[in-house]
N, C-alpha and C positions, 0 to 999 in steps of 0.2 A: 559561544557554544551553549546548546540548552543541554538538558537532561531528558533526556525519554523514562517516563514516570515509570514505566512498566518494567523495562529492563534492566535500566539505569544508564545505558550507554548516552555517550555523548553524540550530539546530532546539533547541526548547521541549526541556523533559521532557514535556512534558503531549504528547509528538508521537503520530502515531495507529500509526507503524510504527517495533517496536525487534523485539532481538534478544539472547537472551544468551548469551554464548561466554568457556568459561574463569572464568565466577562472576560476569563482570561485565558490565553493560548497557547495549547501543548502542542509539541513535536515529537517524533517518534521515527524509530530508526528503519522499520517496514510498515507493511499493511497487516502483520498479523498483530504487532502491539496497538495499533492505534483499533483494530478489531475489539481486543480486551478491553484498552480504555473505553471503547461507545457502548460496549455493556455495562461496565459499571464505574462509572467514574468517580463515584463518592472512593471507592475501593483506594483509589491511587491518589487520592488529593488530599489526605487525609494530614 
């Protein structure tokens, strides 16, 4: 199980919505977190 940066919930790998920033890959629990994350991703990787 990952972490969805934005919410916090927990979420598959197998999730249908990720991102990758800096080399390495988030997942997220819909399309409206992984939205926030591609605005500002310094925000949540911190």
């Amino acid at each position: 199980m990952m972490i969805d940066p934005v919410c916090g919930m927990k979420v598959d790998k197998n999730a249908r919505y990720r991102s990758s920033y800096n080399g390495k890959e988030y997942y997220f629990c819909s399309e409206h977190c992984k939205i926030e994350f591609d605005k500002n991703p310094i925000k949540y990787t911190r």
